[in-house]
PDB file of N, CA, C and O in Angstrom:
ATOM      1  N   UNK A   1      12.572  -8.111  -8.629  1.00  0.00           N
ATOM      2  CA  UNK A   1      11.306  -8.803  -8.542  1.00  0.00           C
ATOM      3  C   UNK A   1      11.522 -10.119  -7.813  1.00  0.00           C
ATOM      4  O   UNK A   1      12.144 -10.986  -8.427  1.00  0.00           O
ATOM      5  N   UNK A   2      11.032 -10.420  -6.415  1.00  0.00           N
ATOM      6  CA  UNK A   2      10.438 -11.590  -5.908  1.00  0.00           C
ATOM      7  C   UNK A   2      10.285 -12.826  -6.897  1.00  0.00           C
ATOM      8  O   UNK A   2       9.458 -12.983  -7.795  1.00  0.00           O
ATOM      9  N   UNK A   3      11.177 -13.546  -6.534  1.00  0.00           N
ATOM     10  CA  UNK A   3       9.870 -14.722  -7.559  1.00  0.00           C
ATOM     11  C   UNK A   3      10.588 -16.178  -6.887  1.00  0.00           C
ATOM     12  O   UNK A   3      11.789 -15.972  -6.713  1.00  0.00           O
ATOM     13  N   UNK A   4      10.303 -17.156  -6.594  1.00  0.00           N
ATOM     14  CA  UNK A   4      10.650 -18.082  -5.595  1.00  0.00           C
ATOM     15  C   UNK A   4       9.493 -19.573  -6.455  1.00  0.00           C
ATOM     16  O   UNK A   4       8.629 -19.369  -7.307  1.00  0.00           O
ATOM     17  N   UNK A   5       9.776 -20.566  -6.028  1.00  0.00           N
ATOM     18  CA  UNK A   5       9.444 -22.026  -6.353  1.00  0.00           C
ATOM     19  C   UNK A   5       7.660 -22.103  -5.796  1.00  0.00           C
ATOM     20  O   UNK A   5       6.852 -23.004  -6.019  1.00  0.00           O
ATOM     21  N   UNK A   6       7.518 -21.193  -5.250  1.00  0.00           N
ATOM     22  CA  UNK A   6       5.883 -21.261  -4.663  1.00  0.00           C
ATOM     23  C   UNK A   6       5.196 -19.931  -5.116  1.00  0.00           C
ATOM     24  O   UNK A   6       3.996 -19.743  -4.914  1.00  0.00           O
ATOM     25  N   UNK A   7       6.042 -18.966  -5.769  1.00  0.00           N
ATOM     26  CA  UNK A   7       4.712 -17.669  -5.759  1.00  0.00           C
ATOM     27  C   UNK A   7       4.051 -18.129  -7.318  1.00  0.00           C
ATOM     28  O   UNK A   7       4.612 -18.786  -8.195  1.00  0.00           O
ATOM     29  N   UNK A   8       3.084 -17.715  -7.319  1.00  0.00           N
ATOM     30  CA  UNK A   8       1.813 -18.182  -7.999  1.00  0.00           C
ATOM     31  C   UNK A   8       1.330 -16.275  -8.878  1.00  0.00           C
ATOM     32  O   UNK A   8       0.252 -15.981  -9.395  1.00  0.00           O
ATOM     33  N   UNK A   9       2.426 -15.484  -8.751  1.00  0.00           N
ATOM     34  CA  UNK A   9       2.359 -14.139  -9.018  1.00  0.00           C
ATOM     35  C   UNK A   9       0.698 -13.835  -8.365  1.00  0.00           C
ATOM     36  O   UNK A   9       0.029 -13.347  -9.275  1.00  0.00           O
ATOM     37  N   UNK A  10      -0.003 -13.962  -7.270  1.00  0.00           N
ATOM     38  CA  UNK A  10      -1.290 -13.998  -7.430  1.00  0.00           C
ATOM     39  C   UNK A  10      -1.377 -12.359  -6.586  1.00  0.00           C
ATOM     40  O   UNK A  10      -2.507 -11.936  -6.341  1.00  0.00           O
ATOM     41  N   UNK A  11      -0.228 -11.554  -6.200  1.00  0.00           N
ATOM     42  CA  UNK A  11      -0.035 -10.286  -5.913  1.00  0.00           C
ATOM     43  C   UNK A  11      -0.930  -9.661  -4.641  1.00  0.00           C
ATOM     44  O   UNK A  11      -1.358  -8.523  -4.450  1.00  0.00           O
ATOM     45  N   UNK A  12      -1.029 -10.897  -3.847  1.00  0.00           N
ATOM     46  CA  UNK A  12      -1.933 -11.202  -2.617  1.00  0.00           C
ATOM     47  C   UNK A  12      -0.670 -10.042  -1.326  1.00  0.00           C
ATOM     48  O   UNK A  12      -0.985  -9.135  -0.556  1.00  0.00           O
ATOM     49  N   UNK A  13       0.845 -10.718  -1.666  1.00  0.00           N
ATOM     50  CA  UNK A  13       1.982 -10.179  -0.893  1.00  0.00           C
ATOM     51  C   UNK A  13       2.400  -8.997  -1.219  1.00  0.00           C
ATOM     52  O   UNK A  13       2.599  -8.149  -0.349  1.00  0.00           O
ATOM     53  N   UNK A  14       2.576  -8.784  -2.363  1.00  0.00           N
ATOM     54  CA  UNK A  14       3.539  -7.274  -2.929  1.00  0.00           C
ATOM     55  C   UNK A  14       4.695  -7.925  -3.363  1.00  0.00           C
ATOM     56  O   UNK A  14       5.083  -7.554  -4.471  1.00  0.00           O
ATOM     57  N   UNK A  15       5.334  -8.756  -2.831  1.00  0.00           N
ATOM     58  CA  UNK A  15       6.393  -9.322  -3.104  1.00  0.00           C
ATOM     59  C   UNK A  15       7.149  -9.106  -4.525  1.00  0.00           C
ATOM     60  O   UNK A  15       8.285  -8.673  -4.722  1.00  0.00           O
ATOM     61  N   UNK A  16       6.031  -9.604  -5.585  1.00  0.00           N
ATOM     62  CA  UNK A  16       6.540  -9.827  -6.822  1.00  0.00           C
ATOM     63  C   UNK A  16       6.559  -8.844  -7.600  1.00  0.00           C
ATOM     64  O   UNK A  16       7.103  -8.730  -8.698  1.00  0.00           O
ATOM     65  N   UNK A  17       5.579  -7.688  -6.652  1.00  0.00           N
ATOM     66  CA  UNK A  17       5.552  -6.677  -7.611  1.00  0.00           C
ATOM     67  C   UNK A  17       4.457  -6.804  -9.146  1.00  0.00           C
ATOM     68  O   UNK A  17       4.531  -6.060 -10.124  1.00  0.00           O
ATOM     69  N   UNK A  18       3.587  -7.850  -8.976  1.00  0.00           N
ATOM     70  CA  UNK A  18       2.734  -7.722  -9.577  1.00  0.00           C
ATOM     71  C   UNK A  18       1.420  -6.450  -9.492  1.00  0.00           C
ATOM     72  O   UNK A  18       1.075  -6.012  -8.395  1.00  0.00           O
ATOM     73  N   UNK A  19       0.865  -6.025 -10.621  1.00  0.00           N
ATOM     74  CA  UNK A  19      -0.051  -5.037 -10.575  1.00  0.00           C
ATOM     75  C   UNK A  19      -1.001  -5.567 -10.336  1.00  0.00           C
ATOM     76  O   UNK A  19      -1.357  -5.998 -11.433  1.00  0.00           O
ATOM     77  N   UNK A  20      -1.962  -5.964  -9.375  1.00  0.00           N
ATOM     78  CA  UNK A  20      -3.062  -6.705  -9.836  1.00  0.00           C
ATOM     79  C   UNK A  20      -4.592  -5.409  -9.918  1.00  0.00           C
ATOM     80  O   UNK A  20      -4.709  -4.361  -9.283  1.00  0.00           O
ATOM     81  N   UNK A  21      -5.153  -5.770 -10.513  1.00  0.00           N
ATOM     82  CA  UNK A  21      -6.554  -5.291 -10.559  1.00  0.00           C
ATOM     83  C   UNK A  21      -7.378  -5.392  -9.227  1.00  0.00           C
ATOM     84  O   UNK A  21      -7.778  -6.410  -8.662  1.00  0.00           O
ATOM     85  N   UNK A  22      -7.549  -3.904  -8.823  1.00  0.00           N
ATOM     86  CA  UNK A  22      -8.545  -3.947  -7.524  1.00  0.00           C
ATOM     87  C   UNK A  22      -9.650  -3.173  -7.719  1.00  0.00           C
ATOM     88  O   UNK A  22      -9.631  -2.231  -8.510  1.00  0.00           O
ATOM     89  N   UNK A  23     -10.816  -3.535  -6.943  1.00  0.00           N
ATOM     90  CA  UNK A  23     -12.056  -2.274  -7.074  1.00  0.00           C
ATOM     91  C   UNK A  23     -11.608  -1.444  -5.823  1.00  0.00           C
ATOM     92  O   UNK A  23     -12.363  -0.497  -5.598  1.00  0.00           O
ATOM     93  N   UNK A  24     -10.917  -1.532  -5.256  1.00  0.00           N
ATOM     94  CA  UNK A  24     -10.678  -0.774  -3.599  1.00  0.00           C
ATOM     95  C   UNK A  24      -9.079  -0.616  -3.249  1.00  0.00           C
ATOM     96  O   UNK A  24      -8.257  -1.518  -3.091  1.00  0.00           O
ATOM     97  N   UNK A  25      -8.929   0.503  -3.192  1.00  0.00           N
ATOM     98  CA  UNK A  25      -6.881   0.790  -2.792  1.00  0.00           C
ATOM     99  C   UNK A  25      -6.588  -0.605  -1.782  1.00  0.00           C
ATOM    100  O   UNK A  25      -7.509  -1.092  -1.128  1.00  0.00           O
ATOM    101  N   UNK A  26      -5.444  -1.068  -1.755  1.00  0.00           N
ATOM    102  CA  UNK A  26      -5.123  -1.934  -1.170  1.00  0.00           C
ATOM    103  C   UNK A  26      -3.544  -1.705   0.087  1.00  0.00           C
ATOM    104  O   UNK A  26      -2.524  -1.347  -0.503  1.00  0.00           O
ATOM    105  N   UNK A  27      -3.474  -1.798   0.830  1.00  0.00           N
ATOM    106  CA  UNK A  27      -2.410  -1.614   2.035  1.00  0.00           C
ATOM    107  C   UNK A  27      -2.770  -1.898   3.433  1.00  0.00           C
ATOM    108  O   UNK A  27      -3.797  -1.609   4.048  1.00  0.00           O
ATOM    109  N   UNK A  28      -1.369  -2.729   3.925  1.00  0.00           N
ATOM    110  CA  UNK A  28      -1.368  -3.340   5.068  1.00  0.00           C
ATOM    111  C   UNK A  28       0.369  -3.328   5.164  1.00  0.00           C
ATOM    112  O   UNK A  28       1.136  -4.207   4.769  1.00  0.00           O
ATOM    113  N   UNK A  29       0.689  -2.067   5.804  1.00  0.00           N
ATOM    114  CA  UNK A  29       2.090  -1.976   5.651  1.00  0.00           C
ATOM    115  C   UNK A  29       2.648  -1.892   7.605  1.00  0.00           C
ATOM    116  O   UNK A  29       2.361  -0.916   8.299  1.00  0.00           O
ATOM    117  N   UNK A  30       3.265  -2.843   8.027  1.00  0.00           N
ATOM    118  CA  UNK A  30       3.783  -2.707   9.079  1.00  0.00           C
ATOM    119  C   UNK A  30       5.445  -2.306   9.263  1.00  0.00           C
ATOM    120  O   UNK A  30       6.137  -2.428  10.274  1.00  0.00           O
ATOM    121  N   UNK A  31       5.777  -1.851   8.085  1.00  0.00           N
ATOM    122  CA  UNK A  31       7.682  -1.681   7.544  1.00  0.00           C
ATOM    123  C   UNK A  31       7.990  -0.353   8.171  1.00  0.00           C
ATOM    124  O   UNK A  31       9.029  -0.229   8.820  1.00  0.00           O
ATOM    125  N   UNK A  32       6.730   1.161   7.943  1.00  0.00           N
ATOM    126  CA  UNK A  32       7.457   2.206   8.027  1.00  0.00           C
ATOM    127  C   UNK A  32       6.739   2.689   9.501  1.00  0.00           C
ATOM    128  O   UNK A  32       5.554   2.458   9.742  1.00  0.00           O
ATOM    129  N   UNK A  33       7.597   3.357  10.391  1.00  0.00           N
ATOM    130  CA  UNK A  33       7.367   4.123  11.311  1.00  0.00           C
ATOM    131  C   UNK A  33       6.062   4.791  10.907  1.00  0.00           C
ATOM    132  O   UNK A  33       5.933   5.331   9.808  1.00  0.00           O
ATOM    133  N   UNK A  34       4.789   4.725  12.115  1.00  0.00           N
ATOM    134  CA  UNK A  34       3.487   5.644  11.631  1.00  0.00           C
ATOM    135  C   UNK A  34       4.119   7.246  11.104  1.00  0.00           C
ATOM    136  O   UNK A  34       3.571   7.912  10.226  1.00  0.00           O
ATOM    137  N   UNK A  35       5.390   7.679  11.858  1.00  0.00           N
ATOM    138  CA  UNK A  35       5.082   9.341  12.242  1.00  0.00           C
ATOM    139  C   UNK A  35       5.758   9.370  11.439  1.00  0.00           C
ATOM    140  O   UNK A  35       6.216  10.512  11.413  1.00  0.00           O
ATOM    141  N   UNK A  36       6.375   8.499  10.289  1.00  0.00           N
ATOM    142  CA  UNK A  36       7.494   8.826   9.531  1.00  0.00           C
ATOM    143  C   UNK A  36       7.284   8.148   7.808  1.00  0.00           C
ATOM    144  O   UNK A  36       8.184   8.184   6.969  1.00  0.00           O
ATOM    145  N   UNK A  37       5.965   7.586   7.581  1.00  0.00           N
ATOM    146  CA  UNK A  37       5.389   6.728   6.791  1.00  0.00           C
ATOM    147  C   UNK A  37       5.064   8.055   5.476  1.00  0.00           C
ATOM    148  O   UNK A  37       4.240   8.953   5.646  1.00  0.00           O
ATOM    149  N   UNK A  38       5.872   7.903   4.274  1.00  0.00           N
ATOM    150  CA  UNK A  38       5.729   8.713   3.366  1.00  0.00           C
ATOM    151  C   UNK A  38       4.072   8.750   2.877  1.00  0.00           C
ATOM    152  O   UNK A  38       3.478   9.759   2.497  1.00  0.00           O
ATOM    153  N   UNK A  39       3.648   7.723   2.966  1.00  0.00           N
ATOM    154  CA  UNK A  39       2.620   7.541   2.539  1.00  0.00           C
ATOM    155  C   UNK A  39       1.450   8.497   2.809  1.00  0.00           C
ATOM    156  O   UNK A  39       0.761   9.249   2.120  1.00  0.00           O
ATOM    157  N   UNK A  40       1.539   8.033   4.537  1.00  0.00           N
ATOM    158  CA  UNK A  40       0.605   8.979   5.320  1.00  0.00           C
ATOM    159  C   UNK A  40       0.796  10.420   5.457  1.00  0.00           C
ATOM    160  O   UNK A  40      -0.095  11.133   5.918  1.00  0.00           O
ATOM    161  N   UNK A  41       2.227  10.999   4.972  1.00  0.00           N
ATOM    162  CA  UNK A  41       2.656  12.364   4.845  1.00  0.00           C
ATOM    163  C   UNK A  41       1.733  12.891   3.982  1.00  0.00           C
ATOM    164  O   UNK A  41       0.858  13.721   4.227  1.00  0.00           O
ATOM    165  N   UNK A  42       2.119  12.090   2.480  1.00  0.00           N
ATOM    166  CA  UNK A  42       1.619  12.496   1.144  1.00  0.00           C
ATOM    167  C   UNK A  42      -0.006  12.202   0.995  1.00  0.00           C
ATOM    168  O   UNK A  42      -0.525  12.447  -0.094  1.00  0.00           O
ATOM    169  N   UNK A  43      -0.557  11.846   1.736  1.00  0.00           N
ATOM    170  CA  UNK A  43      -2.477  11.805   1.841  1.00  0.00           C
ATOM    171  C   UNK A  43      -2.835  13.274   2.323  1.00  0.00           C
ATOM    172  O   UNK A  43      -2.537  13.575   3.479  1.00  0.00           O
ATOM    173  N   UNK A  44      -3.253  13.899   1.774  1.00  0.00           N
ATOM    174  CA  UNK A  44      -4.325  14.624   1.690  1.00  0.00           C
ATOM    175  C   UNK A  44      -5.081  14.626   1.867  1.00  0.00           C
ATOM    176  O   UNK A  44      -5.696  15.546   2.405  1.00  0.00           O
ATOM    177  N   UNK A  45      -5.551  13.456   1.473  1.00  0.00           N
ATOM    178  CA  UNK A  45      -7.345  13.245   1.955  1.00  0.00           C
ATOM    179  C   UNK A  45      -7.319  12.162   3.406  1.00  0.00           C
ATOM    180  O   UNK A  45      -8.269  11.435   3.696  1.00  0.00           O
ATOM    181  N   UNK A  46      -6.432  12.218   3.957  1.00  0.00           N
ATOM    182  CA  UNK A  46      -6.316  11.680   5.217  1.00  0.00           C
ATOM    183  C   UNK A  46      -6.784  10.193   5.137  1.00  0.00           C
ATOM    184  O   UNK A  46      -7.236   9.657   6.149  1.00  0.00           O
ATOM    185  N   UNK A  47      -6.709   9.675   4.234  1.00  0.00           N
ATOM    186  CA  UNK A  47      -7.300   7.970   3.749  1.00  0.00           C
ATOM    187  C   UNK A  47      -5.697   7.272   4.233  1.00  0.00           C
ATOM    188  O   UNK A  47      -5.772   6.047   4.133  1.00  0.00           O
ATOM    189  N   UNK A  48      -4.676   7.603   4.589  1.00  0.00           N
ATOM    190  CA  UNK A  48      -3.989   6.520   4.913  1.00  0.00           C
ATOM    191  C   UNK A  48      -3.741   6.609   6.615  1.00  0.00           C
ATOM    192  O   UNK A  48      -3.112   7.499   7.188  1.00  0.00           O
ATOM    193  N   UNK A  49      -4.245   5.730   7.092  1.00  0.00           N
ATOM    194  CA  UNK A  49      -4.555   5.386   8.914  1.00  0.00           C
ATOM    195  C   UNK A  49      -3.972   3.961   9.667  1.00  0.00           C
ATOM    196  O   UNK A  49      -3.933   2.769   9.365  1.00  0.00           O
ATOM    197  N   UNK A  50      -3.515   4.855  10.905  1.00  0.00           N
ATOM    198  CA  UNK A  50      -2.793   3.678  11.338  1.00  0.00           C
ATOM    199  C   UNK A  50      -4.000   3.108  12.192  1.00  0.00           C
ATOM    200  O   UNK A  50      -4.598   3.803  13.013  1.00  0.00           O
ATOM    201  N   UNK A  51      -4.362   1.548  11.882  1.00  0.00           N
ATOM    202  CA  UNK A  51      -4.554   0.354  12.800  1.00  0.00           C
ATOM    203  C   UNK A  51      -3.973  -0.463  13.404  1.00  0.00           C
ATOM    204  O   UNK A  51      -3.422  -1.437  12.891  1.00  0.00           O
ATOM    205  N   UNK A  52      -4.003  -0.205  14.568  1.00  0.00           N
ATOM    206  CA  UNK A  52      -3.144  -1.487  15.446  1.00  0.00           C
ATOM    207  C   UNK A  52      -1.819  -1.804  15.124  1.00  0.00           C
ATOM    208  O   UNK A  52      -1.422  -2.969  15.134  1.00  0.00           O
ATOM    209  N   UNK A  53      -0.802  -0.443  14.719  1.00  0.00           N
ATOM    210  CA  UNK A  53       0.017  -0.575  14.546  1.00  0.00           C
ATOM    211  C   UNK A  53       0.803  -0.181  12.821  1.00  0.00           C
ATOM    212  O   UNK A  53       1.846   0.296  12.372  1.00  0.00           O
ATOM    213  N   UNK A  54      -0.594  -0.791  12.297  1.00  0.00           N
ATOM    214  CA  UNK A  54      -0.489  -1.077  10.662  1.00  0.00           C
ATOM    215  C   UNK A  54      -1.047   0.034  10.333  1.00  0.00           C
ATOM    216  O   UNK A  54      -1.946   0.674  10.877  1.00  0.00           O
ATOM    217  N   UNK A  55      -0.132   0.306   8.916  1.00  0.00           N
ATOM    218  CA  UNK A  55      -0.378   1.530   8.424  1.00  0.00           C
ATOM    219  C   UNK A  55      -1.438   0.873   7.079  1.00  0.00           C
ATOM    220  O   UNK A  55      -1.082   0.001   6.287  1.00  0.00           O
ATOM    221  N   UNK A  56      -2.906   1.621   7.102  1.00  0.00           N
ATOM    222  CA  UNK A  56      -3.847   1.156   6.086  1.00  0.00           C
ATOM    223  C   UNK A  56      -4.357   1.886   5.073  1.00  0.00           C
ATOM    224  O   UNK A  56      -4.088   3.076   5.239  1.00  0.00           O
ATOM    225  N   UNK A  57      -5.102   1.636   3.901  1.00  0.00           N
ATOM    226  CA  UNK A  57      -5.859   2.718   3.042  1.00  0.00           C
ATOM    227  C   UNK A  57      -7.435   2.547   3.531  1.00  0.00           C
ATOM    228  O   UNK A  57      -7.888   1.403   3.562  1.00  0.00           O
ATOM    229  N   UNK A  58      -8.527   3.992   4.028  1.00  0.00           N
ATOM    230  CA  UNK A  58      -9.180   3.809   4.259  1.00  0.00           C
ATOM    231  C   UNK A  58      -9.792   3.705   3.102  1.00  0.00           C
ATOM    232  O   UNK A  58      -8.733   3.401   2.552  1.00  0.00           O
ATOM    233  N   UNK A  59     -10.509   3.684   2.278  1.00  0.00           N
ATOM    234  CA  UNK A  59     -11.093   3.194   1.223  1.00  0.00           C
ATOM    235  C   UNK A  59     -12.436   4.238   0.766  1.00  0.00           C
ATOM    236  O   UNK A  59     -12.668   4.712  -0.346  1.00  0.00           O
ATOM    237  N   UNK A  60     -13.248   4.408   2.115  1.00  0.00           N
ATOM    238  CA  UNK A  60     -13.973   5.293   1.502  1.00  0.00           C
ATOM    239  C   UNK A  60     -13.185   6.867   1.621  1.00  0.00           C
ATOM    240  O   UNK A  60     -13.671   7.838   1.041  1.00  0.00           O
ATOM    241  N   UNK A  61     -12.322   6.939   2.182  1.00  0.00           N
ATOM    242  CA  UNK A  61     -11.703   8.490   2.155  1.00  0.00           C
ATOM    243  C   UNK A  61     -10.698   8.489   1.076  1.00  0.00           C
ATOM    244  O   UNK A  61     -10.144   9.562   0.840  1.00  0.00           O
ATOM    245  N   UNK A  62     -10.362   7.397   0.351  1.00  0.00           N
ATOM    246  CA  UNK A  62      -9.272   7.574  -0.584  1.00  0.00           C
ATOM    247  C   UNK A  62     -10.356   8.015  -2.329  1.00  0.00           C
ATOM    248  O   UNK A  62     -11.455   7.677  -2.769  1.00  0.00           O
ATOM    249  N   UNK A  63      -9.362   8.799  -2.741  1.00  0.00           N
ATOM    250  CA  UNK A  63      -9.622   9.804  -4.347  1.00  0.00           C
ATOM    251  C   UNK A  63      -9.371   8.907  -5.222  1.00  0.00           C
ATOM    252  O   UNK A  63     -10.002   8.786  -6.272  1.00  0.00           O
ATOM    253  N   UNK A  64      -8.176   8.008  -4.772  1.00  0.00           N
ATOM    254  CA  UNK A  64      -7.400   7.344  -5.938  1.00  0.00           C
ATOM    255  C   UNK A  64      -6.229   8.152  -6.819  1.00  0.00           C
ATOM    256  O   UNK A  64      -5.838   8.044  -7.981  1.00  0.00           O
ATOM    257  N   UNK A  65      -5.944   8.821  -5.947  1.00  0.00           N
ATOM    258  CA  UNK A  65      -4.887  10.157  -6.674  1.00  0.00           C
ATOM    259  C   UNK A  65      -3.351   9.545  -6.805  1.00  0.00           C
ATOM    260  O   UNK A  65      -2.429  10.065  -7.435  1.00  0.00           O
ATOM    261  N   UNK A  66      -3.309   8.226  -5.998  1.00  0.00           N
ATOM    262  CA  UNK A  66      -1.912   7.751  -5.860  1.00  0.00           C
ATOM    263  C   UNK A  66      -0.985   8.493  -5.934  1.00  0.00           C
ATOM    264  O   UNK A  66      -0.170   8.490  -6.856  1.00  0.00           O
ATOM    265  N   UNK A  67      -0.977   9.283  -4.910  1.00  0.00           N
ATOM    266  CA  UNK A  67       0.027  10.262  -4.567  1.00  0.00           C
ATOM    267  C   UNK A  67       0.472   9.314  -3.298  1.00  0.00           C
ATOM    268  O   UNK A  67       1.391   9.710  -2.582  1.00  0.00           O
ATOM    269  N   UNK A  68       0.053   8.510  -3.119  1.00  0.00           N
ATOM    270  CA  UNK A  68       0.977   7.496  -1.973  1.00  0.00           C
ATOM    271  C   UNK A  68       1.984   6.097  -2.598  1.00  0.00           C
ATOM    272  O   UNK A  68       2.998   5.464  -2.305  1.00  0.00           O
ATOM    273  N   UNK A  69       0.824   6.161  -3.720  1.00  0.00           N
ATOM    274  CA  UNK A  69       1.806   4.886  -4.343  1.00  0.00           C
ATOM    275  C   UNK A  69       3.235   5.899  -4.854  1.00  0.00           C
ATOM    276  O   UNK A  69       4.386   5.597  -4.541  1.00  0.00           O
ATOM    277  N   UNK A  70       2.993   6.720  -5.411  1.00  0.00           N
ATOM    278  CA  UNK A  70       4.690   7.475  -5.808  1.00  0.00           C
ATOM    279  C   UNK A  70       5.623   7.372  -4.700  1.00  0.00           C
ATOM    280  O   UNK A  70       6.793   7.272  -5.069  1.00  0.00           O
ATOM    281  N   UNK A  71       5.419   7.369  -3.347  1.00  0.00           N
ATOM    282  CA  UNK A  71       6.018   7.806  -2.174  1.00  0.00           C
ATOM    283  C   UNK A  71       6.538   6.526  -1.676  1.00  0.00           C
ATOM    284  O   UNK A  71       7.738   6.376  -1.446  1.00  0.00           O
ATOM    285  N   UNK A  72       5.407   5.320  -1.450  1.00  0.00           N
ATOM    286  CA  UNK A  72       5.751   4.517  -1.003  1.00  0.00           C
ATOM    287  C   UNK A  72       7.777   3.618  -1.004  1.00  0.00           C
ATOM    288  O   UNK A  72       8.027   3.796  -2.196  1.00  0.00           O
ATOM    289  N   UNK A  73       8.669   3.126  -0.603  1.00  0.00           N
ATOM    290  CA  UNK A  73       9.663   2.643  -0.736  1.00  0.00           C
ATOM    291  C   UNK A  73       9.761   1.171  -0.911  1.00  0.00           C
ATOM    292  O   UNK A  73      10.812   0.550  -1.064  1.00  0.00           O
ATOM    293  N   UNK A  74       8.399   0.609  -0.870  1.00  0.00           N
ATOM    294  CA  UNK A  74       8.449  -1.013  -0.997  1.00  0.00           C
ATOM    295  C   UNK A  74       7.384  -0.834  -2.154  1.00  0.00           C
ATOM    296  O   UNK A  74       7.254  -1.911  -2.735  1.00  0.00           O
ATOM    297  N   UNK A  75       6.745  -0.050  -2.578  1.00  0.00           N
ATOM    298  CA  UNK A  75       5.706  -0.283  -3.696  1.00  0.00           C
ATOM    299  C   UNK A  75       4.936  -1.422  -3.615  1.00  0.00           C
ATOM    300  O   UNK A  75       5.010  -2.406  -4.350  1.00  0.00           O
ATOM    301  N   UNK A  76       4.114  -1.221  -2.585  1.00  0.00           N
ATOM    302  CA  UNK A  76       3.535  -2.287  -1.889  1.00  0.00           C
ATOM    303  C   UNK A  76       1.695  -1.712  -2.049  1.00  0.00           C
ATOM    304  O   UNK A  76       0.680  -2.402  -1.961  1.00  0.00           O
ATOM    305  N   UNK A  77       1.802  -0.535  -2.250  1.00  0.00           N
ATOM    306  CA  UNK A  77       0.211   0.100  -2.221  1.00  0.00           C
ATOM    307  C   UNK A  77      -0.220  -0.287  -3.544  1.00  0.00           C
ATOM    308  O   UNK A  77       0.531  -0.224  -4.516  1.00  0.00           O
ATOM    309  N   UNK A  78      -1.776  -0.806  -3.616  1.00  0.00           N
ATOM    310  CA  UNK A  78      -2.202  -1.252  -4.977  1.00  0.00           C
ATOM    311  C   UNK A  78      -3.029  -0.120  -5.110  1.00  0.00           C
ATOM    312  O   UNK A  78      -3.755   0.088  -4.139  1.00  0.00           O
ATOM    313  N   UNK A  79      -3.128   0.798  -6.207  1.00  0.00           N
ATOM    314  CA  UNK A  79      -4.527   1.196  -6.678  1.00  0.00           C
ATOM    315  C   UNK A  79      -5.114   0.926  -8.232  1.00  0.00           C
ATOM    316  O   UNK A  79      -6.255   1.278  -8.530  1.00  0.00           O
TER     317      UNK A  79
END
């Protein structure tokens, strides 16, 4: 777990690995290769999309099945 003289656990980064409470999946991952991004393998419902590089959750196409958060390697996806 992250934790440094300035984080505020406010789980804005992923860093700390805090859970925070969202009404909407949360991801903005620029770490994994698009064609190689577990995440986007394991969607089904085709809700995880690359923008401009960044791999995202579309929000209205996501179930909430977090079958991406299992996959993920930085545990960085909030649902």
């Amino acid at each position: 777990m992250f934790k440094s003289g300035n984080c505020t656990e406010c789980t804005t980064c992923g860093s700390c690995q805090q859970t925070p409470t969202v009404d909407t999946p949360t991801l903005f991952c620029m770490n994994c290769q698009p064609s190689e991004a577990p995440c986007l393998l394991a969607c089904k419902e085709n809700a995880i999309e690359v923008l401009g590089g960044a791999i995202t959750i579309n929000s209205d196409k996501c179930t909430l099945c977090r079958d991406c958060v299992e996959v993920c390697p930085l545990n960085i996806i909030k649902i």
